[in-house]
C-alpha positions, 0 to 999 in steps of 0.5 A: 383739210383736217386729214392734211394737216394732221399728216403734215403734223405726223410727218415733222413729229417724225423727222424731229423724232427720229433727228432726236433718237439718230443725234441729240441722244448720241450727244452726252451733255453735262446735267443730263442734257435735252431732248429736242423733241419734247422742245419742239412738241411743246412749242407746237403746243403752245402756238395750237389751240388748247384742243390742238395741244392735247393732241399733239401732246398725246401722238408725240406721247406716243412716239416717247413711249416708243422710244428705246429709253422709255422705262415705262408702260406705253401711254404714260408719256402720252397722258402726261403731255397731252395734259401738259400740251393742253395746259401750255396751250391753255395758258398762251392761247387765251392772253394776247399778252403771253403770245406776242413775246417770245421771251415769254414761249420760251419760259413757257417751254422750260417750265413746261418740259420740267413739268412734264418730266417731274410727272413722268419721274413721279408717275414712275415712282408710283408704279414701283419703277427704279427712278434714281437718288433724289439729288441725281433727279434734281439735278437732271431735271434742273439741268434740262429745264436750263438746257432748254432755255438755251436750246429753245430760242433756237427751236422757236423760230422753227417750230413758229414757221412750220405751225403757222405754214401749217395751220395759217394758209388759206383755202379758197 
């Protein structure tokens, strides 16, 4: 059961990946745009279970580090949303308040993707990687925060459907 909802998990990662690396990166969007992938990754976080968000977290990780515009060593992306996955899962899973409002994922998705890459800029800079000039920074990461406001309302509906399909069934 484990195995098949794992390579279901494996399979939409993918096509959402390589639809984030075929279109959404051929787009170039005031204030640094979005990456649909991350949106999707960490609304799957945060409809799992927190062990379930750290693993999604770190595969989707790992298929970043992959990613051609990834400056950094391989695993970085993975260690950071796999604690960012954890934390989003963490903080929805346990308050029933939080899961039943929709307005509420998407704040959660925003703030988590600012997060997660004001980790990665961060960690970039202690490895002695070229980062950029702050205001460029904060700029980008502002403006994907706000991207993703108004992308992942769109995203949600989406990602609720194939997680729920995925890990509600029923087996007799």
């Amino acid at each position: 059961m484990y195995t098949r909802r794992g390579s279901y998990t494996a399979a939409i990662f993918l096509v959402v990946y390589l639809i984030e690396l075929m279109v959404i990166d051929q787009v170039h969007l005031p204030l640094g745009g979005f990456s649909l992938f991350l949106i999707f990754l960490l609304s799957w976080s945060a409809l799992s279970s927190p062990e379930n968000g750290a693993v999604a977290g770190f595969f989707g990780g790992l298929l970043l580090d992959l990613s051609p515009s990834s400056n950094g060593p391989v695993g970085q992306w993975a260690l950071i949303l796999a604690a960012v996955g954890f934390g989003i899962a963490f903080l929805r899973y346990g308050d029933d308040s939080l899961r039943g409002s929709p307005l509420s994922l998407v704040v959660f998705v925003a703030a988590a993707a600012v997060i997660a890459i004001s980790l990665y800029v961060l960690f970039n800079s202690l490895f002695g990687l070229e980062v950029g000039s702050l205001p460029q920074l904060i700029r980008t990461i502002i403006g994907n925060g706000l991207w993703t406001l108004a992308i992942a309302p769109f995203v949600l509906p989406v990602a609720s459907r194939l997680h729920r399909s995925i890990f509600e069934t029923r087996e007799f």
